[in-house]
N, C-alpha and C positions, 0 to 999 in steps of 0.2 A: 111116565117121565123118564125113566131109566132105560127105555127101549129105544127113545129118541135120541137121548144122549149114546148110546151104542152108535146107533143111526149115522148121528152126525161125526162121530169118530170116523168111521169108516169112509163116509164122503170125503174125508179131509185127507184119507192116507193118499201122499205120492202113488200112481202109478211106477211100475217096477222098468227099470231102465235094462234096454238092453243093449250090452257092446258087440261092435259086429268085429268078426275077424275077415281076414284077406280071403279064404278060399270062400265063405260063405257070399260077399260078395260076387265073385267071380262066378260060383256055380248060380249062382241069380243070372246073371248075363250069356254067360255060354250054355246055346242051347243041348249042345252037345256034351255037357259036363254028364256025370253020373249023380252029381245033388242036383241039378238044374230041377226037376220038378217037385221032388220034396222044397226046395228053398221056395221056387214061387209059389206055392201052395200054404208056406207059413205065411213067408209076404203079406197075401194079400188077408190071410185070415189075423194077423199080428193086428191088438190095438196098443202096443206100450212105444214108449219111445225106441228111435232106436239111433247110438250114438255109433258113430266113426274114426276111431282115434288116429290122429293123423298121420303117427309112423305106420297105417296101412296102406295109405293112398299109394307108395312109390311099387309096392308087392302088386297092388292090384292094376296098376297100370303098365308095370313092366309085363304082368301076366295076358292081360288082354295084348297087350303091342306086339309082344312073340308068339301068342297062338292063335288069335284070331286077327290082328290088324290094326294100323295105326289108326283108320277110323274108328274101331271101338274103346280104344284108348282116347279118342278123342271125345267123343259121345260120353262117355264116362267122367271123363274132366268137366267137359261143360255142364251136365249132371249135378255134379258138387257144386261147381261156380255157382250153379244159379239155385242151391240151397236146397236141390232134393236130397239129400242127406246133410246129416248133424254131425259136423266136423268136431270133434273132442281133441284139443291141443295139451301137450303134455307139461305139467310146469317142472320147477327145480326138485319139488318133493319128489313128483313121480318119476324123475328120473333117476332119484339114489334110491327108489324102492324098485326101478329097475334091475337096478346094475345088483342091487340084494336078490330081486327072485332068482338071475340070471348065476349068481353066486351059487346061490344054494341048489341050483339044477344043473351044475354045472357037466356032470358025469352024463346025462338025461342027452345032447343038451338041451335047454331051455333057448332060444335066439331073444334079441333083443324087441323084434317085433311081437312073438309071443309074450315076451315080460311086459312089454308097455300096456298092452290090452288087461295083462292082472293086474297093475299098478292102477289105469284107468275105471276095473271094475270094483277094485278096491275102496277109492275115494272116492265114486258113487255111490259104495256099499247095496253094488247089485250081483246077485249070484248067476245072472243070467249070460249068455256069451253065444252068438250064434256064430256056429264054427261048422267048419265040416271035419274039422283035426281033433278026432274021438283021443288021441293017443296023448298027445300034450296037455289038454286042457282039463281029461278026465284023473290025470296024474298031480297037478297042480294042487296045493293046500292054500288057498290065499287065509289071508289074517281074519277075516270076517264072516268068513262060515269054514264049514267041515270042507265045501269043495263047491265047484261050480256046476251048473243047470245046464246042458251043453242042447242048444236048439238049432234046428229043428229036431 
């Protein structure tokens, strides 16, 4: 009886959410990145969710648009539109937990597109962050663990 109540705990836990960052996108798409093939290789082995917070879309479309082309800034947008990825929109909270990590790294600095993805991993309270930016995110203390999971 005790083994199945374990059991059923377990079936019940959330899967762990992951926030994606700007370059980790990007090295998915350009083949010519230097993460291109560690990132598709999580990709396609990843079963958790995986969210999009939306001050990255403008990072990752400026970035395709200047170095590989308006069509794959294009292809990318349509991409989102039609829901292959999980757009995560910022509200009022997470914006003054912004403007605080962004405070408190200010020396570092911290930008406000890196803040948004800690404020967003924050209020999902997932430690996970797929990045390809070892140097910011590995330095970050958010409020809900010691520090974040950095994937791939």
């Amino acid at each position: 009886m005790a083994g199945s109540a374990r059991i059923a705990l377990r079936l019940r836990t959330p899967a762990t959410t992951v926030v994606a960052d700007t370059g980790a996108l990007y090295a998915l798409i350009d083949r010519s990145d230097a993460w291109h093939a560690r990132m598709v290789a999580w990709w396609e082995r990843n079963r958790q969710p995986v969210v999009v917070p939306v001050s990255v879309l403008p990072e990752v479309t400026y970035l395709l648009q200047t170095r590989i082309g308006a069509g794959a800034e294009l292809a990318f947008v349509r991409a989102v539109a039609a829901g292959e990825f999980t757009i995560e929109a910022l509200d009022l909270d997470d914006l003054d937990r912004v403007a605080e990590v962004m405070d408190a790294y200010a020396d570092f600095p911290l930008g406000f597109v890196d803040a948004s993805i800690v404020a967003i991993a924050e209020r999902l309270e997932t430690r996970e962050v797929l990045t390809t930016d070892r140097r910011h995110f590995s330095a970050v203390r958010p409020r809900h663990a010691r520090g974040f999971q950095l994937v791939p």
